[in-house]
N, C-alpha and C positions, 0 to 999 in steps of 0.2 A: 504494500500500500504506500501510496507517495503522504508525504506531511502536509498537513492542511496549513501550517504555518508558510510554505514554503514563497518565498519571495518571488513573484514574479518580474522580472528585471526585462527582456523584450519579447516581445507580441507581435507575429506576423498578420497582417489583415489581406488574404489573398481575394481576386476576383479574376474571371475568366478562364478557371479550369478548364470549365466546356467555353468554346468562344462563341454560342449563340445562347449564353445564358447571360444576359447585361446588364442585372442588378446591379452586381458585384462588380462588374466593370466599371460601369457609369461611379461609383461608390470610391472605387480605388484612386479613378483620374480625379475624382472630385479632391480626396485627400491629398493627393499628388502634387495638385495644386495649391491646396491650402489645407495643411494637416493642423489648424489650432485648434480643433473640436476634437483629437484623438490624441495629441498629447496630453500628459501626466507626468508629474514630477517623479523623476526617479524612474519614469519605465521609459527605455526605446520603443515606439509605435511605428514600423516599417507597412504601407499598402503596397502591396506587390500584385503586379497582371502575371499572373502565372503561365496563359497560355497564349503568347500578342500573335502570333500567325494564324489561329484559329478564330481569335476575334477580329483579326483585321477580315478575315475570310466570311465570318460572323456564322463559322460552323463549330460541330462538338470538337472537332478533334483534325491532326492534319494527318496523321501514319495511324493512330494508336490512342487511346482512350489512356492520357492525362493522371488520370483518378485509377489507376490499375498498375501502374510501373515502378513504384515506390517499392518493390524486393527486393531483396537484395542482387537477389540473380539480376536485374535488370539496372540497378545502381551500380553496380561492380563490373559491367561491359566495357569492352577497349571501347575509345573513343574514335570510331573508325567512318569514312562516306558517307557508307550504306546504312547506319544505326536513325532507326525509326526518330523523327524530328522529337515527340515528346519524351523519348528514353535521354534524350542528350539533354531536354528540358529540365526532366527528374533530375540528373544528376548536377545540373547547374543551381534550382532551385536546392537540392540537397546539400549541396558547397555552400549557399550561401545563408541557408538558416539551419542546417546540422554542423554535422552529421550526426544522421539519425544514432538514435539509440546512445549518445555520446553527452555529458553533460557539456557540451559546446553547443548543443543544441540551442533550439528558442526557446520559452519556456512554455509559449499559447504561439498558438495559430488559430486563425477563423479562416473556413476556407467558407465564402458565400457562393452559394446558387440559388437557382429557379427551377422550379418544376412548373408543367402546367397541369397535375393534379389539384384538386382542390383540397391541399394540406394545411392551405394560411401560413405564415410565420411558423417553423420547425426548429429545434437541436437536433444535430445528429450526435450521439457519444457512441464511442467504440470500448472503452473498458469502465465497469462495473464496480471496480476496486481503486479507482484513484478519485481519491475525496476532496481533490481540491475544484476537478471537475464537476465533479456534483454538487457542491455547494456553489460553486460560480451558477451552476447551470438552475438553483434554487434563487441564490440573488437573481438573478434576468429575469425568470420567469414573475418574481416579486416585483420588480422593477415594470415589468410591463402591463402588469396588470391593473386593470380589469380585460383585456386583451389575452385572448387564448394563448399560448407558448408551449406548444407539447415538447416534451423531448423522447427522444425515438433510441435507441440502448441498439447498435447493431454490432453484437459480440459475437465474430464469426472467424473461426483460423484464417481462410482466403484473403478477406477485410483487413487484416491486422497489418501487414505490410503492404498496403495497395496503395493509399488516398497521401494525395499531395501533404492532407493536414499529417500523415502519420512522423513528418519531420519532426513532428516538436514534444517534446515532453507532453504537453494536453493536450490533442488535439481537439476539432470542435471542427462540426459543418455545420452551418447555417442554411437554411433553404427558405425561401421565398415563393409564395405563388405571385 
């Protein structure tokens, strides 16, 4: 179990995993351009476009679905021509906010998307055992309410090393209808 005390020092805010999903986009460039609403003393708050060829395209993906190649088998590839454009993506976003699994890590990431199910406002959490997630994810939900905020628990071996957010010590996806 990770400490609930533990300090959270930088926070990735990703948008554009899938590049025709533009909440998170539009979200990111906003911050990009003016991040006073996401700074905080004492934390680094970095928005990062996770996926800019897919959003300039304003599709999911250019070779390979983004949100799948966070394995290690797929982070540990030579760097060579022919290596699918998002595995070389993974491993760059992985330099710059891990390496995973590594206390060099970040400490949060939010990776935002959109669905067009009618889910509303979602968390995604992947592990069930780190309580500093769960109580963030208790604050928000508190924070936004009277406003529905479900949070969705997808604890699955496949899952665990897949998604852009799995860089960081917390990870967290955000969804949007």
């Amino acid at each position: 179990m990770s400490s609930p005390c533990a300090r959270v020092r930088r926070v990735g805010l990703f948008g554009g995993t899938h590049g025709n999903e533009l909440s998170g986009v539009l979200l990111v460039r906003h911050w990009q351009q003016d991040g006073a609403e996401i700074q905080r003393a004492g934390v680094q708050v970095k928005p990062f476009l996770t996926n800019p060829r897919a959003v300039e395209r304003c599709t999911r993906y250019i070779d390979c679905d983004l949100n799948r190649v966070f394995d290690p088998e797929s982070l540990g590839r030579p760097v060579v021509e022919d290596i699918p454009y998002e595995v070389r993506r993974a491993q760059e976003i992985n330099h710059i906010f891990g390496p995973k699994g590594s206390d060099d890590a970040y400490d949060l990431i939010f990776d935002l998307h959109n669905t067009t199910s009618n889910m509303g406002g979602t968390i995604i959490l992947e592990n069930s055992r780190d309580d500093f997630t769960i109580q963030m994810v208790h604050y928000i939900k508190n924070a936004l309410a009277p406003e529905p905020c479900p949070a969705l628990l997808i604890e699955h071996p496949s899952l665990k090393y897949a998604t852009t957010r799995s860089v960081a010590k917390h990870p967290v996806g955000k969804y949007q209808t």
